[in-house]
C-alpha positions in Angstrom: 0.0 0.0 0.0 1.5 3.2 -1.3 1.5 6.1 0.8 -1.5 8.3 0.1 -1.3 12.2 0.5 -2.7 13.5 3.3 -7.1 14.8 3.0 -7.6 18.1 2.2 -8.9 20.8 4.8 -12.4 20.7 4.1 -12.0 16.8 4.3 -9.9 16.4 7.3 -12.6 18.5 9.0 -14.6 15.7 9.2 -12.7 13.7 11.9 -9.8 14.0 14.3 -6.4 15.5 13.9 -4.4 12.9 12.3 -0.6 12.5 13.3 1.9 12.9 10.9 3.8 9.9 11.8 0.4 8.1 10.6 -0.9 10.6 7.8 -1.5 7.6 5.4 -4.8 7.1 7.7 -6.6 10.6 7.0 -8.5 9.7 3.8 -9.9 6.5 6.3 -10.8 9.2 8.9 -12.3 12.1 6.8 -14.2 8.8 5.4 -15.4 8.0 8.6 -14.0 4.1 8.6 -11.6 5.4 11.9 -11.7 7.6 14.2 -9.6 8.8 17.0 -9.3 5.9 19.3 -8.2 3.9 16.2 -5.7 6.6 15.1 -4.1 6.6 18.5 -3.6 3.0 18.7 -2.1 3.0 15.7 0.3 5.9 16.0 1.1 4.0 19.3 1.9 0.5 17.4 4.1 3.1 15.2 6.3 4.0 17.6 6.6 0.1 19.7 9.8 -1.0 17.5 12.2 1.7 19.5 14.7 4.0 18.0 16.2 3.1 14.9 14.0 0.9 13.7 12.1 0.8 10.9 8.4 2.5 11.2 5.9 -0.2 10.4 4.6 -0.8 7.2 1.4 0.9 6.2 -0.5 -2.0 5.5 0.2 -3.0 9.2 -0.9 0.2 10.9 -3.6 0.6 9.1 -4.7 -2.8 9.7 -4.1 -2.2 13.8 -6.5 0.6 13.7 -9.1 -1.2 12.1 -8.5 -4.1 15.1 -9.5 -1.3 17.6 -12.1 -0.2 15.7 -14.1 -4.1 14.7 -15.4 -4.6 18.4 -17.1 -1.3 18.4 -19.0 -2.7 15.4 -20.1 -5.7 17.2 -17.1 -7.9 15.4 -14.4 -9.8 17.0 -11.2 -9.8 14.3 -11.1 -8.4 10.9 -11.8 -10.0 8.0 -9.0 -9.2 5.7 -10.9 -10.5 2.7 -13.8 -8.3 3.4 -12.8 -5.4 5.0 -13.8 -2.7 2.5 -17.1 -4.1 2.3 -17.7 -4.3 6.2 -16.3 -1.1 6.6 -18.7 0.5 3.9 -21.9 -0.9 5.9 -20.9 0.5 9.4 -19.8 4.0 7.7 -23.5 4.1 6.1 -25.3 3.2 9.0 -23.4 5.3 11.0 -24.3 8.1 8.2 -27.2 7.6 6.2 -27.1 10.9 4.9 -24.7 11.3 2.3 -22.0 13.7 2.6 -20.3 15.6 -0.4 -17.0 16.2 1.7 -17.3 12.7 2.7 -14.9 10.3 0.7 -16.4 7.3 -0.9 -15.1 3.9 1.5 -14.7 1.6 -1.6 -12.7 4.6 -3.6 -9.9 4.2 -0.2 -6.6 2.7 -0.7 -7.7 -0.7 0.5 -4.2 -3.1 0.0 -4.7 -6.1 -1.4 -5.5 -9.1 0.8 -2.5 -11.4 0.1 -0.1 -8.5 0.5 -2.0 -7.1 3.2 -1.6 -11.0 5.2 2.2 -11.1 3.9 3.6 -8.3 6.0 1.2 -8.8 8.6 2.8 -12.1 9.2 6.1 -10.6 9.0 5.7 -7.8 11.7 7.0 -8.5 14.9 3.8 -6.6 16.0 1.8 -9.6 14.9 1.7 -13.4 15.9 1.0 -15.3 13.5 -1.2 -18.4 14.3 0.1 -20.4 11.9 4.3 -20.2 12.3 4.7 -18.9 15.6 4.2 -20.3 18.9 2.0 -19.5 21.6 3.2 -16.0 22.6 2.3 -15.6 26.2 4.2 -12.7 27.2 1.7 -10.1 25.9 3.5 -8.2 23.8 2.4 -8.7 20.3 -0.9 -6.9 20.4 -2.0 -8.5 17.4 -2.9 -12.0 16.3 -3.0 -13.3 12.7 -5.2 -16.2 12.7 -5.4 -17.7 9.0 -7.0 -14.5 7.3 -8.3 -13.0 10.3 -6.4 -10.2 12.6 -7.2 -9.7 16.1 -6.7 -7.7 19.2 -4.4 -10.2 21.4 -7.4 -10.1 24.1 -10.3 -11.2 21.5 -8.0 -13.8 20.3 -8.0 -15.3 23.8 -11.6 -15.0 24.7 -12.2 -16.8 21.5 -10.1 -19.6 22.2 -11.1 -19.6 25.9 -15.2 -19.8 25.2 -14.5 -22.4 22.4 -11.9 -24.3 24.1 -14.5 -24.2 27.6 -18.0 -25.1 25.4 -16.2 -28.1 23.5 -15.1 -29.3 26.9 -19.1 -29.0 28.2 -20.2 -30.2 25.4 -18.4 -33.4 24.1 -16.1 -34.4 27.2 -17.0 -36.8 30.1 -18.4 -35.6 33.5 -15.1 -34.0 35.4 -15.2 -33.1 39.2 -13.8 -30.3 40.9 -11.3 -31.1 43.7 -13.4 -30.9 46.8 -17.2 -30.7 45.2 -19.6 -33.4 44.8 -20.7 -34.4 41.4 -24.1 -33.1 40.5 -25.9 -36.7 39.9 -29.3 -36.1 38.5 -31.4 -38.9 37.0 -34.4 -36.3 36.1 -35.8 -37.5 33.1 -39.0 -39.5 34.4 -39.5 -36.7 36.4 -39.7 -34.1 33.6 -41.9 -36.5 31.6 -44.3 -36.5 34.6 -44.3 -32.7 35.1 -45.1 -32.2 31.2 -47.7 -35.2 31.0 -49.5 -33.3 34.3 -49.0 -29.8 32.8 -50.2 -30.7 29.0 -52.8 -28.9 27.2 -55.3 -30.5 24.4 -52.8 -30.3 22.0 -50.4 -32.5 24.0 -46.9 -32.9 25.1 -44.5 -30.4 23.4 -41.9 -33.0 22.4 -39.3 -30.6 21.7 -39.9 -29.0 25.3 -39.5 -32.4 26.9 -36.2 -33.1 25.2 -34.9 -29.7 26.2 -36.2 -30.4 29.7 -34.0 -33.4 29.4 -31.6 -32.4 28.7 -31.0 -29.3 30.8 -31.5 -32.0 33.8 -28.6 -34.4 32.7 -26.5 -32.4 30.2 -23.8 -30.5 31.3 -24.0 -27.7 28.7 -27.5 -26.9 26.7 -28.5 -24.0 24.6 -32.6 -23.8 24.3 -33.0 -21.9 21.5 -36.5 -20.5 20.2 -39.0 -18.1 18.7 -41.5 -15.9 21.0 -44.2 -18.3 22.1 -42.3 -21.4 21.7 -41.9 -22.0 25.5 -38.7 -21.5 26.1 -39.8 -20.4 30.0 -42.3 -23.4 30.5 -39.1 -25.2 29.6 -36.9 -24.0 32.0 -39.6 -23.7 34.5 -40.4 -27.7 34.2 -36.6 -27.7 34.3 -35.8 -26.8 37.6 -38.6 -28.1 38.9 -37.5 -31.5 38.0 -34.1 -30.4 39.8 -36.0 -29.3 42.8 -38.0 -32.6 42.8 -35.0 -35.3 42.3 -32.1 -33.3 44.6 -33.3 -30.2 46.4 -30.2 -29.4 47.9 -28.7 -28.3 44.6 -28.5 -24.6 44.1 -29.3 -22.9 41.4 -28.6 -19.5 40.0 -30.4 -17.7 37.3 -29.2 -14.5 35.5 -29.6 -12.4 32.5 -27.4 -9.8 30.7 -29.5 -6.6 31.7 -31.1 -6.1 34.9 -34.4 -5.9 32.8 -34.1 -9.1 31.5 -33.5 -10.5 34.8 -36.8 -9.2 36.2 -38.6 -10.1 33.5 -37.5 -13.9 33.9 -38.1 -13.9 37.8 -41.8 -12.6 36.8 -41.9 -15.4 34.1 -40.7 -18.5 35.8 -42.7 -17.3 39.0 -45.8 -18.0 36.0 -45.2 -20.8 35.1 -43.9 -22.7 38.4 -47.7 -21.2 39.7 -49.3 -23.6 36.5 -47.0 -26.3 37.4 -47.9 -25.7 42.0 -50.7 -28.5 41.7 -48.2 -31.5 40.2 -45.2 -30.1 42.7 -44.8 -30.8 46.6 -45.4 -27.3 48.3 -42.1 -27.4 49.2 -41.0 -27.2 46.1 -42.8 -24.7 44.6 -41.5 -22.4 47.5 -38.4 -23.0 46.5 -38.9 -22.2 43.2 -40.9 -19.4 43.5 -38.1 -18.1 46.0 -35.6 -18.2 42.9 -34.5 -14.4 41.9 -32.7 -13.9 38.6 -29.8 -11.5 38.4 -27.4 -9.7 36.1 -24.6 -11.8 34.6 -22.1 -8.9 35.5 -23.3 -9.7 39.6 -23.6 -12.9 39.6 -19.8 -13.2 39.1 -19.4 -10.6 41.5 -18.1 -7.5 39.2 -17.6 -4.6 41.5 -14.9 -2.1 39.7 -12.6 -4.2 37.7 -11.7 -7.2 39.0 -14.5 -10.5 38.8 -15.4 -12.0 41.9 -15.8 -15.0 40.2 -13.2 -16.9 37.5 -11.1 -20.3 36.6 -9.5 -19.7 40.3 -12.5 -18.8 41.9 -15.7 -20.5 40.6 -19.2 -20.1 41.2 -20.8 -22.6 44.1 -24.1 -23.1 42.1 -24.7 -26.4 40.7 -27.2 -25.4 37.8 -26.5 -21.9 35.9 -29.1 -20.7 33.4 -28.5 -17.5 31.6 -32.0 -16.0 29.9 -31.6 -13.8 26.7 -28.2 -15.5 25.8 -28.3 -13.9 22.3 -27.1 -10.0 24.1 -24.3 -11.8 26.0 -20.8 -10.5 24.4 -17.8 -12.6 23.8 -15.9 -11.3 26.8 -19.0 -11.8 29.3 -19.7 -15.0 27.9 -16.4 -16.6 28.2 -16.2 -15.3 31.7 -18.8 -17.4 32.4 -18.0 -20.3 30.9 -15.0 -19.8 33.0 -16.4 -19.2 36.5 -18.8 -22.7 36.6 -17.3 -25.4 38.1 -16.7 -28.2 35.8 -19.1 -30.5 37.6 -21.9 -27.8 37.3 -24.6 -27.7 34.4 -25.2 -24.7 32.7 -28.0 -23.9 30.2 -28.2 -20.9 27.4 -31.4 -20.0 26.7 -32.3 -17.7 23.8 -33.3 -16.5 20.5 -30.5 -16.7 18.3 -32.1 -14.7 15.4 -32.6 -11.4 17.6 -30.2 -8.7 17.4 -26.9 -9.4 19.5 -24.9 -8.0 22.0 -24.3 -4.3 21.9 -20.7 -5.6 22.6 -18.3 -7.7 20.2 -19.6 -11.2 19.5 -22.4 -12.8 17.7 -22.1 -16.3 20.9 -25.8 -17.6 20.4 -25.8 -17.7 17.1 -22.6 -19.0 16.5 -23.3 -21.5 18.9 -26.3 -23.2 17.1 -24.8 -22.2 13.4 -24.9 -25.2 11.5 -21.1 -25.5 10.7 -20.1 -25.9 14.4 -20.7 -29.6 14.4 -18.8 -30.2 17.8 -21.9 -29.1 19.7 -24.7 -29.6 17.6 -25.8 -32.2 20.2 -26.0 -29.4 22.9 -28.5 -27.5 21.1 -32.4 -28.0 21.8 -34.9 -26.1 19.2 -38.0 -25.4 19.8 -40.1 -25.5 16.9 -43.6 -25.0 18.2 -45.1 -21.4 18.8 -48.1 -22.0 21.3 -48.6 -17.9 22.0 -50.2 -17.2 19.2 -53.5 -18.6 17.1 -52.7 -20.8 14.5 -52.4 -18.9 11.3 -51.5 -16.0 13.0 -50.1 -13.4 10.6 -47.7 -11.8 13.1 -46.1 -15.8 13.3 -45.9 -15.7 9.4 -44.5 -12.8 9.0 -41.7 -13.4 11.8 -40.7 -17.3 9.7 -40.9 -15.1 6.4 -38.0 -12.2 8.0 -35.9 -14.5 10.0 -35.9 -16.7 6.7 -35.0 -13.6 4.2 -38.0 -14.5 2.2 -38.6 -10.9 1.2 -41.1 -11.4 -1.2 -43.1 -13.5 1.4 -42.8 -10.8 4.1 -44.5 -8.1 1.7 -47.1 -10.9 0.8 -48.1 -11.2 4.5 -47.9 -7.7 4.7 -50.7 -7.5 1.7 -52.7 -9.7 3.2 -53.8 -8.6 6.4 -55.2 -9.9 9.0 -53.5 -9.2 12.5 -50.8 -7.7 10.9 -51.2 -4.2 9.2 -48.9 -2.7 6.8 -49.1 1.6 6.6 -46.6 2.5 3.3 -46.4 6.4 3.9 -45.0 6.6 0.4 -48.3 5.3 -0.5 -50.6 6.6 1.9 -49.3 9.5 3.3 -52.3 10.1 5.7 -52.5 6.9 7.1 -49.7 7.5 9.1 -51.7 10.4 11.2 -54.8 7.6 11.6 -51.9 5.3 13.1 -51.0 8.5 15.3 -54.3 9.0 16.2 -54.9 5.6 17.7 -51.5 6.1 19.9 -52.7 9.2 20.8 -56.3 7.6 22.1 -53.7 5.3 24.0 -52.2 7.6 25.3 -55.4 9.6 26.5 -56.3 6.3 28.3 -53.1 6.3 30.4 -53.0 9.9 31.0 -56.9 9.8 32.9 -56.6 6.6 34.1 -53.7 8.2 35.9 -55.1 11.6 36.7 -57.9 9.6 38.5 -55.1 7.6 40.8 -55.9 4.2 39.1 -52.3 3.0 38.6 -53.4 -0.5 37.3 -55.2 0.8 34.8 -52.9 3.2 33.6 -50.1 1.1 33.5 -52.1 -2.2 31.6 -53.2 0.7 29.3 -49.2 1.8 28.8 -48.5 -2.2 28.3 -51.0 -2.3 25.6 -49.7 -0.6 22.7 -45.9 0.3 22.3 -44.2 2.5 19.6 -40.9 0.9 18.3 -38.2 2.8 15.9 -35.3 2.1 14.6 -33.6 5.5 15.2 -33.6 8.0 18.2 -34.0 10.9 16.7 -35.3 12.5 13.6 -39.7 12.1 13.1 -39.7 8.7 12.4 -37.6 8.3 15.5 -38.2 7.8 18.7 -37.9 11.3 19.8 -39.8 12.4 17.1 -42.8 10.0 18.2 -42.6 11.3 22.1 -43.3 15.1 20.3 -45.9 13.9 18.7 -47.7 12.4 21.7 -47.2 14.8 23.7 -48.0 17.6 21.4 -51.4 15.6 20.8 -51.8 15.6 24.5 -51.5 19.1 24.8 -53.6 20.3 22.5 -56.6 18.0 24.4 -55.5 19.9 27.2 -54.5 17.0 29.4 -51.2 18.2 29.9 -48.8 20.8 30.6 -45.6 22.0 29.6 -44.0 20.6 32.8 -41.7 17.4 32.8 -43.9 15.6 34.9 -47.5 15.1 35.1 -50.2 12.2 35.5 -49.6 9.4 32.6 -46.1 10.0 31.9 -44.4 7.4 30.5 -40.6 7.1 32.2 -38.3 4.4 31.3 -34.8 3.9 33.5 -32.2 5.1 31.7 -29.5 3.3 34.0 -29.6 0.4 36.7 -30.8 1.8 39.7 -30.3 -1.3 42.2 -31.6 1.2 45.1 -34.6 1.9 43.5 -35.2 -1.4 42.6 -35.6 -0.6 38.9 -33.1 -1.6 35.7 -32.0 -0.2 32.7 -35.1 0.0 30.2 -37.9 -0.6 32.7 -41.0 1.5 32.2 -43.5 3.0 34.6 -45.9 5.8 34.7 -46.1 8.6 37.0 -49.4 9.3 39.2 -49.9 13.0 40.8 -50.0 12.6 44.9 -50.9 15.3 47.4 -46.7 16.3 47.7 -45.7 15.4 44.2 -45.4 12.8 41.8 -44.4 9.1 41.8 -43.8 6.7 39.2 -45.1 2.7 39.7 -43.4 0.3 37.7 -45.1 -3.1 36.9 -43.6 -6.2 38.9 -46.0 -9.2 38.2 -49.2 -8.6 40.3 -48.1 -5.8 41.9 -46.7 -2.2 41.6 -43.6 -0.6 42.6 -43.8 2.7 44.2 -41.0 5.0 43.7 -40.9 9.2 44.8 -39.8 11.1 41.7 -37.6 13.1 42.8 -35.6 9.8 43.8 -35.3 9.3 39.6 -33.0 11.8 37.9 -32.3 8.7 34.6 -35.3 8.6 33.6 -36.9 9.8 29.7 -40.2 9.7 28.5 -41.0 7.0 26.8 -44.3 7.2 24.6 -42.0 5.4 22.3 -39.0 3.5 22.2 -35.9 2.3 20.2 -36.1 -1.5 18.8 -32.7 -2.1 20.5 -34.8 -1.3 24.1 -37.6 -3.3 23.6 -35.7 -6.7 23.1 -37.1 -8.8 25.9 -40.3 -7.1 26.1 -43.7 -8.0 25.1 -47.0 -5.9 24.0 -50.8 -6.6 22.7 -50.6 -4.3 20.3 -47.2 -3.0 18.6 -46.3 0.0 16.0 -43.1 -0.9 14.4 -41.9 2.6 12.0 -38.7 2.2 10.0 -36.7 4.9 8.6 -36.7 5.5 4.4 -34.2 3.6 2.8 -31.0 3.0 2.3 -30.5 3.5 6.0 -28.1 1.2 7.1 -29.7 0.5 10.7 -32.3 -1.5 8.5 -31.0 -4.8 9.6 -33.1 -8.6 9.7 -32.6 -9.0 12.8 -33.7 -5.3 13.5 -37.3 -6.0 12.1 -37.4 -9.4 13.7 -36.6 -8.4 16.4 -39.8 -5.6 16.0 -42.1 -8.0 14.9 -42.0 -10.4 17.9 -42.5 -7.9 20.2 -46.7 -8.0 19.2 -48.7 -10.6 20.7 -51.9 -9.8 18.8 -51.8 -7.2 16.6 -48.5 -5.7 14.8 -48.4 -2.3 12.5 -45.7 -1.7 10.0 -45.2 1.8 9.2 -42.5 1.6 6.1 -41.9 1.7 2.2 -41.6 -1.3 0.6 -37.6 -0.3 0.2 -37.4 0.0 3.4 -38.9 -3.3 4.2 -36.5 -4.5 1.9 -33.8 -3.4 2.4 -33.9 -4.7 6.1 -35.4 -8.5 5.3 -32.0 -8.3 2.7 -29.8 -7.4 4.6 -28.5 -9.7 7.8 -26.3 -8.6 10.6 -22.0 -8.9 9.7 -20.1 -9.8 12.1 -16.7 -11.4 11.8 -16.2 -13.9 14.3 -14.1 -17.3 14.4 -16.2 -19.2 17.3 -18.0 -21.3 14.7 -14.6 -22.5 13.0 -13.0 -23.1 16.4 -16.5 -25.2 17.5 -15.9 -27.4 13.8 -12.5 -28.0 14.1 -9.6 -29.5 16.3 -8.2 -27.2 19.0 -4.6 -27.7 20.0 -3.8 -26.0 23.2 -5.2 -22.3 24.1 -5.6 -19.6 26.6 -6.5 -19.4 29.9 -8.8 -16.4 31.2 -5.8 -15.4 33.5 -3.6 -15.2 30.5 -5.7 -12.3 28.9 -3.9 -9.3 28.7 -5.1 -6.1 26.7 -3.0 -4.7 24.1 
């Protein structure tokens, strides 16, 4: 790669201040492919070989900055073969607008992938994989794996997760030195507790076998669409744990505090349909159970983990809700921290949107190419939530498939789903306001009158989702137009707070009691306001001037509303080509509804997301399909 000149002033605008000693990387910043972080690293690396050494080639600084920048974009290494391409998705999504002093990415001085592996492998920056030996010492920052480069750290975590779930998944039963092995014989137990529980239409065989085999396997993933049962699953689960051996302990977590409430609410559900075939003992137990974040179950306070290879967790059964938002670094944490006679079980949807983090773990884990678990996995295939023939149900099959031309079918046809183009029917969109707006007038007196469960069953009814935060067909844009509605009906003020406000947390708030993402509504008292949050049966109370993170919420983002269900849910996508229009964005927006579902797009926007899938590079599914010869422990992780 040839040294280019450096951008022009207009250009360099764009981004950060670019050193000199790295000038070759300003048309990638005024492009918006890097950005300051990635510069620094880089100009860093530049400077690692000590005086009188030869500067770096460029192909190898530019490739370090584009390490830093691939976990910000959800990815774990680089894919040398593909990086202009990858590059040119995140740039547009991160800019949908186009931009005259913006370079094109694909018009960059990309170097060509052979040369651009050559003299990685020959920087004594870089390990390579496949000549060198296992560099412990942590100072190559870099790791050439085949065709893939990597930050040193992601390299690690790789290895560590895949070397940890082959182990789980394939090996014999191991013991840790001084704990008892977890012997559980469960399965005529599970086949009792679904033959007791079984509706007219029968056992759910694929729920039995997942029952199963969370009870005698020592690593299961239970993967499935909304509706499919997953929680029945997990709930018959433990029961049959609690039933054979109720001395084991269990712990049960989730990657957001929201999450985490939201499967203590479910599994209390479904052990309460399950309390007539279960000692009352047991059902105590059970219903005692309280989920928990991921991040305090293994005890993270600051930096360090409470909980690792050297000190593991005591729990005998660990199941993690929601295991398609768990990153690569949380995830092999995990793996490391349960004890190696312990059972662990993943339970998710692997066709939702991932981790905001790098790693794509679910869905690698149950991707058809990683053979050496594919025994470990347990669909389920059968959606009981829904009627049968349930548009909403059709429509999700036809997105997560990438049938596009079946998703605008469904959308045609009707029925409980309802399609608004605005490029076709521009005033539709105001009827679709309208009926949020009525929503919203329900909450708002139900509120004004004191009647919090009314007001908040009203707020769980209906549910505005976007793709973007700003903008009118974003989520801010949405709130304006509720409360601007509101207004003029003269049920509210200008004032932040007043009676039927939607708030939703903004950050955990373990004093409060409430998590990132929660949503409440605020009732006027005789001193003030409060807001009551929904928790099962009950309400929780909270003082408002005891929440300062908290938004309104008329609407909210897709990316928030992942774990969350509603009757009744308005899905609006931005025109296209914006690049946030993902599959698993829609997907994601569709099985939200329960009953009835409205699409507020263009048919190129609808499109655009149904072709387009989420990219992220990752090497967990090659390392879960092929040999592993040594790898790294957790305590061997260093960052660069």
């Amino acid at each position: 790669m040839s040294r280019a000149a450096p951008p022009t002033a207009g250009v360099a605008s764009v981004g950060p201040a670019v050193p000199e000693s790295v000038d070759h990387l300003g048309p990638f910043v005024a492009a918006g492919v890097l950005d300051g972080a990635d510069v620094h690293f880089a100009a860093t690396l530049a400077t690692l070989d000590g005086p009188g050494l030869p500067a770096p080639p460029p192909e190898v600084v530019l490739a370090a900055a584009l390490a830093v920048r691939a976990p910000r974009h959800g990815s774990v290494c680089v894919d040398l073969d593909d990086v202009a391409g990858a590059a040119r998705a995140s740039v547009e999504e991160a800019h949908p607008d186009p931009d005259d002093d913006r370079p094109a990415v694909a018009a960059l001085a990309w170097p060509r992938p052979d040369r651009w592996v050559a003299a990685l492998a020959a920087s004594p920056l870089v390990r390579d994989v496949g000549r060198a030996s296992l560099d412990l010492d942590g100072r190559r920052p870099l790791v050439l794996d085949g065709r893939s480069l990597y930050l040193a750290r992601h390299h690690a975590l790789e290895q560590l997760l895949a070397r940890e779930v082959r182990r789980r998944a394939t090996g014999a039963p191991a013991v840790d030195s001084g704990t008892p092995t977890l012997d559980l014989d469960g399965a005529d137990v599970v086949s009792e507790l679904f033959a007791a529980a079984h509706d007219a239409g029968g056992v759910d065989r694929d729920q039995l076998a997942a029952a199963r085999a969370g009870v005698d396997g020592r690593f299961v993933v239970i993967v499935g669409g909304p509706g499919t049962g997953k929680t029945t699953t997990v709930a018959r689960l433990l029961a049959a744990v609690a039933v054979t051996d109720p001395t084991r302990t269990v712990a049960l977590a989730a990657p957001t505090g929201k999450a985490a409430a939201r499967l203590t609410e479910a599994l209390r559900g479904a052990v309460a349909a399950l309390a007539d075939g279960l000692p009352p003992e047991t059902s105590a137990a059970l219903d005692a159970l309280e989920a928990t974040t991921i991040h305090r179950l293994l005890g993270r306070a600051g930096t360090p983990w409470g909980h690792g290879p050297d000190r593991r967790l005591p729990h005998d059964l660990v199941v993690v809700d929601e295991a398609s938002m768990v990153s690569l670094a949380l995830m092999a944490q995990l793996m490391a921290a349960v004890r190696d006679d312990a059972r662990i079980v993943l339970v998710g949807d692997p066709d939702q949107l991932a981790s905001v983090e790098a790693g794509t773990v679910l869905a690698d884990l149950v991707a058809p190419e990683a053979t050496a678990v594919a025994g470990a996995v347990r669909p389920l295939r059968n959606v009981h939530r829904q009627d049968e023939g349930s548009a909403i149900l059709d429509l999700a099959a036809a997105v997560r498939d990438g049938a596009t031309d079946e998703v605008l079918a469904v959308l045609r046809a009707g029925g409980d789903v309802t399609w608004i183009n605005p490029s076709v029917e521009p005033g539709a969109v105001e009827s679709v306001a309208d009926d949020v707006v009525a929503v919203a007038r329900a909450v708002v007196t139900a509120a004004r009158a004191g009647d919090v469960d009314t007001a908040l069953s009203e707020l769980g009814s209906t549910r505005v989702l976007c793709a973007h935060r700003r903008g009118p067909a974003g989520v801010e844009g949405w709130n304006r137009r509720v409360e601007d509605a509101l207004r003029a009906l003269g049920l509210v003020g200008w004032s932040e707070w007043y009676a039927g406000r939607p708030v939703m947390v903004t950050e955990n708030d373990p004093l409060n009691g409430v998590h990132n993402g929660d949503v409440g509504v605020a009732v006027r008292e005789d001193d003030g306001y409060a807001a009551w949050f929904p928790r099962g049966g009950d309400a929780l109370r909270i003082d408002s001037v005891r929440l300062d993170r908290v938004v309104t919420q008329w609407s909210m983002s897709i990316h928030k509303s992942q774990g969350s269900e509603f009757d009744h849910v308005v899905v609006v996508l931005p025109p296209a080509p914006a690049r946030i229009l993902t599959r698993e964005l829609l997907y994601t927006a569709v099985t939200r509804a329960r009953r009835r579902l409205t699409v507020v797009a263009s048919e190129a926007a609808v499109r655009a997301a149904v072709d387009r899938p989420v990219a992220r590079s990752s090497g967990l599914v090659r390392r879960l399909a092929d040999n592993l010869s040594g790898g790294w422990r957790l305590r061997d992780v260093r960052a660069p």
